[in-house]
N, C-alpha and C positions, 0 to 999 in steps of 0.2 A: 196510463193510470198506474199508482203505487201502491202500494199495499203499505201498513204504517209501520212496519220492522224497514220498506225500501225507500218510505220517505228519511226517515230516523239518519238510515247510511247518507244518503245523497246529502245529507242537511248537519253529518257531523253532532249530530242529539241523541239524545235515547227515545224509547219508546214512550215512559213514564211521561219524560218532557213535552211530549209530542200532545200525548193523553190530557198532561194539565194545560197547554193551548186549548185546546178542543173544549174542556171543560169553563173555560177564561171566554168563550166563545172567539177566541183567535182561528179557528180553524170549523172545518164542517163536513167533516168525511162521510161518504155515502155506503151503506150498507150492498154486499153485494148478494145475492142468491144463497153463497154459498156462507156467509154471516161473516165476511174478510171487511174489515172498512176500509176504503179505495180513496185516494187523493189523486187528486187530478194536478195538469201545469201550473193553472193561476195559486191554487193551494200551496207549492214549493217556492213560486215567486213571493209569495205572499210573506211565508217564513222568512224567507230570504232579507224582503223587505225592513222584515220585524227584527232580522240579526241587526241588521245595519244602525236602525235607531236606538237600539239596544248598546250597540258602540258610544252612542255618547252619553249616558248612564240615564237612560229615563226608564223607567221601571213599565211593568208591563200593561200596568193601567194607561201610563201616560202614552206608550208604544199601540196600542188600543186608541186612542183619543187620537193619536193621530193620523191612524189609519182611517180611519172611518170619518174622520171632518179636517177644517182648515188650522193648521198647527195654532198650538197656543202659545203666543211668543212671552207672556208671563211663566209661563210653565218651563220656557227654555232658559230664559232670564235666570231664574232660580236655582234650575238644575246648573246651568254655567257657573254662577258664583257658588255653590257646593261642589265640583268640580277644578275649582281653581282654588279653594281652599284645600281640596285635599292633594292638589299637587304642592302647594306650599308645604304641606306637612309633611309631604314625602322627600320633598326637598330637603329640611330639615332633615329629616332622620337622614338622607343620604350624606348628607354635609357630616354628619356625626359621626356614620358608622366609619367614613372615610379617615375622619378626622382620628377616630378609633386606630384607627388601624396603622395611622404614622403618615397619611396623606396628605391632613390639612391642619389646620388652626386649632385648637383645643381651649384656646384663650377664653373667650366667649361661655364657653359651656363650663368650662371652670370655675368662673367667677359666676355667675349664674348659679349653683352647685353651694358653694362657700355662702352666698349669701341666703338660697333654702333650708338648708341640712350642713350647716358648719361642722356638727360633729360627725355627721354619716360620709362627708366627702373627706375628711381627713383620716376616718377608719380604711373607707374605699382605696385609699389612697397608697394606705400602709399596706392592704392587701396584695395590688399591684407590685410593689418588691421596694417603695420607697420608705428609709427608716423615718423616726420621728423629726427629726432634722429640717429631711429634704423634705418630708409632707409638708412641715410648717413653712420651708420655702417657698415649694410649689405653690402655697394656698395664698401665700403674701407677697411673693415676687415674681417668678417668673409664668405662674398660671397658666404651663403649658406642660405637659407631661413629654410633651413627644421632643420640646426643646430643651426641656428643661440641663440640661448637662450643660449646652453650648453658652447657656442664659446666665449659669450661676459662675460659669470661668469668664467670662466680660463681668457679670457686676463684682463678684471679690477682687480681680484684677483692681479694679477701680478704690475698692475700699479698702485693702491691703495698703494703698499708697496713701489715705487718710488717718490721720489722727484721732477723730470722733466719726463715732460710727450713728451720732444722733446728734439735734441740736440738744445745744446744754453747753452751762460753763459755771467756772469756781464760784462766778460771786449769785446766780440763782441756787446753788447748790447749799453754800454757804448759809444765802436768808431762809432756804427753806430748813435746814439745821437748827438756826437759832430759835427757830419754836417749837423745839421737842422739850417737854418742860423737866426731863431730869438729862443728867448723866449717864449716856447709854454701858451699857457691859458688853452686851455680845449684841453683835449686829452682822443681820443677812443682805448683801447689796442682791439683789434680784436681775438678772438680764444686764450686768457689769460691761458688756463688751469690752473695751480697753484696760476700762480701770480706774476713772478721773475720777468718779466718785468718790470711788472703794479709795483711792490715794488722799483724797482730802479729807475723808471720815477717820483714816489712819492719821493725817497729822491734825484733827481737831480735836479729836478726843480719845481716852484712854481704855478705849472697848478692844474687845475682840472683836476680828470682821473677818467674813468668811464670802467670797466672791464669786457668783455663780454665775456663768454663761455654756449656752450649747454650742457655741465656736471656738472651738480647739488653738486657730491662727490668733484670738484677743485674747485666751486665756495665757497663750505664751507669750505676747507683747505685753500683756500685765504683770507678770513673773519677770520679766526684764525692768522693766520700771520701776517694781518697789526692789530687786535689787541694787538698780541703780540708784537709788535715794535713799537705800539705807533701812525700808520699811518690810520687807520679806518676811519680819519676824512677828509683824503686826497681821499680816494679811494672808489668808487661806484662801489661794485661786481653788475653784472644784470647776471641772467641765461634768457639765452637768443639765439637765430641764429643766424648767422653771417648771412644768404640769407634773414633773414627778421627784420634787425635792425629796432629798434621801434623810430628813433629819426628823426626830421626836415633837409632838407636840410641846409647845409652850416655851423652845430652845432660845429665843431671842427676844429684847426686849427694845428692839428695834429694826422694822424691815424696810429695807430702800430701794425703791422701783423706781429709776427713771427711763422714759420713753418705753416702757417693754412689756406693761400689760394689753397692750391691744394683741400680745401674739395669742392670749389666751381667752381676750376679752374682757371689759373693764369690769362687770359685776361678775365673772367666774372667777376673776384673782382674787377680787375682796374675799368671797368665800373660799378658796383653794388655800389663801395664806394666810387668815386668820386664824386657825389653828396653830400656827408654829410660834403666836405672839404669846408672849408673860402676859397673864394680869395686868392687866392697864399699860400695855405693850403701846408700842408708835410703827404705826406706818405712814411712810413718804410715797406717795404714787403720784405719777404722772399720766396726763392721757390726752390725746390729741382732741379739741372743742371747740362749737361751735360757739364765736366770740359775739356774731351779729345774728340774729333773729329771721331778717333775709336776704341770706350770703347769694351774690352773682351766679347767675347758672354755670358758669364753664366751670366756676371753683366747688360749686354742689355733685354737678355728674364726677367730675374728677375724683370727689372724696367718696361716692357713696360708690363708685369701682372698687378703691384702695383703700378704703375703710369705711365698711359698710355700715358699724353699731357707732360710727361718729356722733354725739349728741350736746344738747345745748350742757352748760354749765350748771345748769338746775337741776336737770335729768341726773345729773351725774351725783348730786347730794343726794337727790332721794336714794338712789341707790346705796349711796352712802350709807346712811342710816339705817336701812335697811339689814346691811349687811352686819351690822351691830358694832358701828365706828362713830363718834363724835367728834367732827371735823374741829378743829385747833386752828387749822389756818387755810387759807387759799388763794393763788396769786400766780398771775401770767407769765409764764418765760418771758424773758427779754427780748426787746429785737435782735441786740446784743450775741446773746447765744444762737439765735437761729443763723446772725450772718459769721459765727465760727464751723459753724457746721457747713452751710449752703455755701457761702467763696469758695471755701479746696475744693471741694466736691465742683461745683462746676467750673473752675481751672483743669480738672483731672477729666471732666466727661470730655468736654470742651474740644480737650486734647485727642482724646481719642478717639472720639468722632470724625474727627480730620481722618484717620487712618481705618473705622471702620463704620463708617455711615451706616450701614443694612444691620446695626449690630443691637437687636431688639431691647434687651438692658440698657444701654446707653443712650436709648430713643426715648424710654421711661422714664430715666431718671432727669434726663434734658427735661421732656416734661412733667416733671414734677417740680423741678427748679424755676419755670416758668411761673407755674402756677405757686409760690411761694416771694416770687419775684411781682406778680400783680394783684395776689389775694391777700398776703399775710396784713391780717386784723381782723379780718373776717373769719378767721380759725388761728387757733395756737393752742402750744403747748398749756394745761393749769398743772402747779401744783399744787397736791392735795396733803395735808398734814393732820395725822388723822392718828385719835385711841382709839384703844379698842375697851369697850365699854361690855361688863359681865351681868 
């Protein structure tokens, strides 16, 4: 016989625990003379029993139920599929914390992240120790923190050897010019990369232009370029943000965005760059859309990875309007321009895939080349030619 401090020991429980059994009617200790309550063998096997079914998470009702009749296989049913979902969830967290830690994949939870809380993962981000820059990389290119170094010397590799760093060419640039209804003065080219814009605004008309990119390597291939043509004295490279332009309200009476409001999003540039427009100012913006109503699934997952606020071409007016612009014009990039951009570019991936196949940038951009190879019409560039209305 035991005493219930001797069953407690043998059983690895407390007293308390023992007590709420006994109370649960799990247990039935006998009083002795001396007022000790006494368990007997069957009473230890019995817990013992009850530890065991206890192991597979059924509560102590159901550990009851089944002691005392023939198990209920709905009850186990149930309890299994709660059971295996929360090993799923553990799994997760473990995939993550790993993945935290510099073990695994971060890809996944990145983009995942970016498309909940876009402005909370790029603060998160900045916390981590990456500047504004590499946040805006991580969140649009390489989508791995733990890769991220190895990820962005393969893709610059690749775009340092290109000329355009987006689809685009003179004569879409050009028709979308021709319907700014005055003579611009001062004009802000937005996200310039190279400069092909910002050169062809210098030789169309007699404005000031002032040239803003956050990449250091196209602001100095721009500064070569209008030197070499003669234009250096027309054109202000600035490395700089597009999210935190350093200039006065109402400076320009012309802003030109090709390809580069999705890094901030198409309806937060409308409102982030309308301020810096004159009275009945012009903005040019560009934004990747959807051209067909219902685009093929492998070109829909693809986009809503790699840009997730993609929207039809209506969406994108109301917004418009919203933002207190009166569209002027609107009209599809060429195929033209997409196949100046997309030929080099996959000559150059092409190439160095041959020499480093495992090389995760080079794996993206091949598939993005793909998908631009068997989807383009179903998405393209618009441009939007737009006042700003007071």
């Amino acid at each position: 016989m035991y005493r219930i401090s001797e069953l407690a020991a043998q059983l690895g429980l407390s007293r308390s625990t023992l007590l709420y059994y006994e109370k649960r009617g799990l247990l039935c200790g006998r009083r002795a003379s001396n007022g000790y309550r006494l368990y007997g063998e069957q009473d230890l096997q019995k817990v013992r029993l009850l530890q065991q079914l206890q192991a597979g998470g059924l509560t102590l009702s159901e550990c009851k139920q089944a002691l005392e009749a023939k198990l209920d296989r709905t009850v186990l049913s149930r309890r299994l599929a709660e059971l295996e979902a929360e090993i799923a969830h553990k799994q997760q967290a473990h995939s993550l914390l790993s993945a935290l830690l510099g073990r695994g994949s971060l890809r996944n939870w990145h983009t995942q992240a970016n498309k909940l809380a876009p402005d909370a993962h790029r603060n998160w981000l900045e916390q981590q120790g990456f500047d504004e820059q590499q946040s805006l990389y991580l969140k649009w290119l390489s989508k791995d923190m733990n890769e991220h170094d190895t990820y962005m010397a393969d893709f610059m590799a690749v775009f340092h050897q290109l000329e355009r760093w987006g689809p685009g060419n003179d004569a879409d640039t050009h028709k979308a010019l021709a319907h700014i209804p005055f003579a611009p003065q001062n004009v802000l080219d937005i996200g310039c990369g190279k400069g092909f814009a910002s050169e062809l605004l210098a030789r169309e008309t007699q404005a000031r232009i002032t040239a803003v990119d956050n990449e250091a390597e196209a602001i100095q291939s721009l500064v070569r370029r209008l030197q070499h043509k003669g234009l250096d004295k027309r054109v202000t490279p600035l490395c700089a943000s597009m999210t935190a332009l350093p200039f006065a309200p109402g400076s320009f009476d012309l802003l030109w965005a090709e390809s580069s409001a999705y890094i901030m999003g198409f309806a937060a540039a409308l409102n982030a760059w309308r301020p810096f427009l004159s009275s009945a100012g012009c903005l040019m913006i560009s934004d990747l859309v959807w051209l067909n109503d219902t685009p093929s699934e492998q070109a829909r997952i693809f986009w809503q990875q790699e840009y997730p606020d993609m929207q039809a071409i209506a969406i994108r007016l109301a917004q418009i309007e919203q933002a207190g612009f009166e569209v002027l014009a609107h009209f599809t990039l060429s195929q033209q321009a997409w196949a100046d951009y997309y030929e080099p570019l996959k000559t150059e991936v092409t190439r160095r895939l041959s020499h480093q196949p495992n090389s995760l940038a080079l794996q993206d951009m091949a598939r993005e080349i793909a998908i631009y190879e068997q989807y383009l019409g179903e998405f393209g560039y618009q441009m939007f030619v737009l006042q700003r209305t007071d």
